[in-house]
C-alpha positions in Angstrom: 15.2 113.5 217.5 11.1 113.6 218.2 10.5 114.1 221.8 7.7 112.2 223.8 5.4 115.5 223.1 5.9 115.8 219.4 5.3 111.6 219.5 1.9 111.8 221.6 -0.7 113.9 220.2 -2.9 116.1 221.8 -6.3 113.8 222.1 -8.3 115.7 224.6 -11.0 117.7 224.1 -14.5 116.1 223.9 -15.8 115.1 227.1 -16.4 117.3 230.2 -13.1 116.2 231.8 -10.7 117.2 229.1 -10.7 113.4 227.3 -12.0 112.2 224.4 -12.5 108.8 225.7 -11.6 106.1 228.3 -10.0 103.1 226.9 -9.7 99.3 229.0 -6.5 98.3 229.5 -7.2 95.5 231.6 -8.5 94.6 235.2 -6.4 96.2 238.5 -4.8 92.9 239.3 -3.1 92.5 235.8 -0.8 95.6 237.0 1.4 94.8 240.4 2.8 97.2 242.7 5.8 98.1 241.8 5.7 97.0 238.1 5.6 99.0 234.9 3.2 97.2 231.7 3.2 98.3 228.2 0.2 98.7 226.9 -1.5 99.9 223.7 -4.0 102.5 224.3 -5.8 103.7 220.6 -2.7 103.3 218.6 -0.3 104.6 221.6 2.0 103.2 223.4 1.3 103.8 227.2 3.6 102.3 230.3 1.1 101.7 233.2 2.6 101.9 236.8 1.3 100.9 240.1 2.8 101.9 243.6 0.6 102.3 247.2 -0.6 105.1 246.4 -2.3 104.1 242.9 -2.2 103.5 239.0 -0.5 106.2 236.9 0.4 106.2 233.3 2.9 107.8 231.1 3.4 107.8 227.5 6.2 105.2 226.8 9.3 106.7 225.2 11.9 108.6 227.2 12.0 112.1 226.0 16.0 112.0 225.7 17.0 108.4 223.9 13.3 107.5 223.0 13.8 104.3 224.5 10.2 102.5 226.2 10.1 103.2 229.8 8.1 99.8 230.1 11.4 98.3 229.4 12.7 99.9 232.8 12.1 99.7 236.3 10.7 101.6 239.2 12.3 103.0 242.2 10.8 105.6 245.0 8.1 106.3 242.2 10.3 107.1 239.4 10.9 104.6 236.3 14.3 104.6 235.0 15.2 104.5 231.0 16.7 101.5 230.3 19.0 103.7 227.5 21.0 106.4 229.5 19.6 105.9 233.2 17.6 109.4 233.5 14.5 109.2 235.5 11.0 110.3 235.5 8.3 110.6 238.1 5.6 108.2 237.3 2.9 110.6 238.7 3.7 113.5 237.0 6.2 112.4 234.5 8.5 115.2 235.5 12.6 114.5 235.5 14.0 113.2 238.5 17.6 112.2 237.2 19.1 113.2 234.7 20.4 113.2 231.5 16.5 113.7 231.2 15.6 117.1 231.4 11.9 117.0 229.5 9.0 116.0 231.2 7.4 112.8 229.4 3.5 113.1 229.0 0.9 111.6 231.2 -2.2 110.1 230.9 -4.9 110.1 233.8 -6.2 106.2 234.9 -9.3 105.6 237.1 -10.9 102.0 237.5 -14.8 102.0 236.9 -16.6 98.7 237.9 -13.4 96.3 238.2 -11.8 97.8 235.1 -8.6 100.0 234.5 -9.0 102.9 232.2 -6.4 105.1 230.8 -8.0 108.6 229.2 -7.0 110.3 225.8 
């Protein structure tokens, strides 16, 4: 079984900040607190998150069953696979429960003039 690592490649490396280029994935009011969104970021599939402290994305298939963590749900900022259960921080994409024991690859997100970017 492919892991979320071997799935996402590696796209950094152009600009100053380590990404080779911000991609719109919509305006901050098209992702609610407490919600998860699949969305499509250059060919990828990306699960957005927002909770009070921000907008975070991971890459969207659980390192253990490969199932999309935009089919899940969050809890005290972890989104649940829908598959087995195991959990994984949406800031840092690090295992909080398992059976998950790999950490599932993040993206950084900023907003720039009333639009939500996600960086590869």
């Amino acid at each position: 079984m492919q892991t979320s690592t071997e799935n996402a490649p590696d796209r950094s490396a152009a600009l100053a900040d380590g990404i080779a280029a911000w991609h719109d994935v919509g305006e901050p009011e098209d992702f609610p607190d407490g919600a998860v969104w699949p969305v499509v970021v250059d060919g990828l599939p990306v699960a957005v998150f927002r909770d009070g402290e921000g907008l975070f994305a991971l890459y969207d298939l659980c390192t253990h069953g490969a199932a999309k963590l935009s089919d899940g749900w969050v809890e005290d900022g972890c989104v649940e696979c829908p598959l087995h259960q195991g959990t994984f921080d949406i800031r840092t994409g690090a295992p909080c429960r398992a059976p998950v024991t790999e950490a599932v690859r993040t993206f950084p997100v900023r907003v720039v003039a009333g639009r939500v970017e996600v960086g590869l």
